[in-house]
Every structure is written in structure tokens, then in C-alpha cells.
C-alpha positions as CSV (number, residue, x, y, z in Angstrom):
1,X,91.3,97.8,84.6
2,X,92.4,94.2,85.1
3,X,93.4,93.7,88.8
4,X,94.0,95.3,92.0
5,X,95.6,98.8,91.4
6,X,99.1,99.6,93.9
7,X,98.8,103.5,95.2
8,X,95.1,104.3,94.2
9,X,95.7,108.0,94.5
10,X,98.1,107.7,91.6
11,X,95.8,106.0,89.7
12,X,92.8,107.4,90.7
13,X,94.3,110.8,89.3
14,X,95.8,108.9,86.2
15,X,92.2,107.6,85.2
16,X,90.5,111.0,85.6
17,X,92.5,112.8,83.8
18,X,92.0,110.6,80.7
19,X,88.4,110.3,81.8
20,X,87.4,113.7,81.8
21,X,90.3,115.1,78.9
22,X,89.1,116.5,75.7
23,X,90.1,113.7,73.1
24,X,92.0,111.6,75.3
25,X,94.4,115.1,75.7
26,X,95.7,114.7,79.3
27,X,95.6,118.3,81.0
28,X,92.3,119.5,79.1
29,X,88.5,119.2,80.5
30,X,86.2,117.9,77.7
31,X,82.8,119.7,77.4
32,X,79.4,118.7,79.0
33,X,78.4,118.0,75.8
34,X,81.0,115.9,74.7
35,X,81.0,112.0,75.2
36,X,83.9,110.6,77.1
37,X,86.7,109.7,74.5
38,X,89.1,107.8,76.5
39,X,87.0,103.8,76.7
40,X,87.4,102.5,80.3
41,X,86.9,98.8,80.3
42,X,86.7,96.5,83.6
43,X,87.2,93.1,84.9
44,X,84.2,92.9,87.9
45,X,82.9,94.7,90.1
46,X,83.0,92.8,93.5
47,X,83.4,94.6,96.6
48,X,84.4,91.2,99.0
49,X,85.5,87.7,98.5
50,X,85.7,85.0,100.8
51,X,89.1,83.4,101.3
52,X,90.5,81.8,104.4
53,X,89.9,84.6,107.0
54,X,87.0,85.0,109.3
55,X,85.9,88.3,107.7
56,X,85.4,88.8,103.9
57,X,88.0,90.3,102.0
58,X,88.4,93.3,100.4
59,X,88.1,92.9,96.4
60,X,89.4,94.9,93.2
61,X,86.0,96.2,92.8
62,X,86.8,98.6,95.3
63,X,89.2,100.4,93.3
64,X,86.3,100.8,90.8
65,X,83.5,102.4,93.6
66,X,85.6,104.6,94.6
67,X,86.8,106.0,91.3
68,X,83.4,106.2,90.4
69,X,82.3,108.0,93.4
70,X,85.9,110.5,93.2
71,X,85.1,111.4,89.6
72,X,81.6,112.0,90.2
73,X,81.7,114.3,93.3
74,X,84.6,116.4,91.5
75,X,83.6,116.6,87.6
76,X,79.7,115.7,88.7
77,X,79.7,113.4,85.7
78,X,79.6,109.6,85.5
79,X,81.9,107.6,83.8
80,X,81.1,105.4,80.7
81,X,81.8,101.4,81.0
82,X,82.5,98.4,80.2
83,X,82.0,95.4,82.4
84,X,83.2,92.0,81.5
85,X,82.9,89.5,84.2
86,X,80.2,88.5,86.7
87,X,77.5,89.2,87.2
88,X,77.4,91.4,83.3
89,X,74.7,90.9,81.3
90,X,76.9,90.8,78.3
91,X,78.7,87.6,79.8
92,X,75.3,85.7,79.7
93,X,74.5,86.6,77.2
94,X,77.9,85.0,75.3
95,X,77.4,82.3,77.1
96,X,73.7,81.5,76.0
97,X,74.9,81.7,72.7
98,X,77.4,78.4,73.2
């Protein structure tokens, strides 16, 4: 997940299913006690940014909490990820290395 997402309940539905498939299988529920097959990788996780209006503004980390939250309250699972941009540990720790 790059960006802003258009029609979240679309893709909301898109992500879990390849979250929660069996081997990446849309259609199929993996088992408890299988890992998550499909790797879901994201760019931040802010919630607001500050642009030229009064009031912060609504960021593409949204999208994220509320997947998160969706796919929780209906499998009651997490979902495994990757973050790569502030504030991830992993970014610091690429940059330290430079």
C-alpha cells in the first residue's frame, strides 16, 4: 500500500480476502495455525498532516487503521507488516548505516 486508496470498501474487502486466504487462494480462510501468505507491505502510518487548512488533514494512514481494525473485529486476527517510512525502526536503522 503506497498511497491514498479510492472506494475503501472495495479495497478493504480486496485486502482481506488475500489476507486471510489459504495460500494467497482468494475465496478460502487459512487456518489459525497457518501464517499469513499474502506479504502486506506499507508506506506510513500517519493519521493527519498539516497543509494549508485550519484543521489537520486527514492522511493515508487511515486507510491502514481501519483495515487493521476491520480485519481484526471480523477474522479476530492481526495482520502481519511491513512498514517503510517514518517513524519505522527499520528506516533508522538504514539510515545509521550511511
Amino acid at each position: 500500500m503506497l498511497t491514498d486508496v479510492l472506494r475503501w470498501e472495495v479495497n478493504v474487502q480486496l485486502f482481506s480476502d488475500l489476507l486471510i486466504s489459504d495460500k494467497g487462494i482468494p475465496g478460502t480462510i487459512r487456518s489459525r495455525e497457518t501464517d499469513q501468505f499474502v506479504d502486506f507491505h506499507l508506506c506510513g502510518k500517519d493519521l493527519v498532516y498539516k497543509d494549508v487548512f485550519s484543521l489537520p488533514r486527514i492522511a493515508a494512514g487511515t486507510f491502514w487503521f481501519s483495515l487493521e481494525h476491520l480485519f481484526e473485529r471480523k477474522y479476530k486476527r492481526g495482520i502481519q507488516h511491513v512498514l517503510y517510512g517514518k517513524p519505522s525502526p527499520k528506516i533508522f536503522e538504514y539510515a545509521s548505516e550511511f
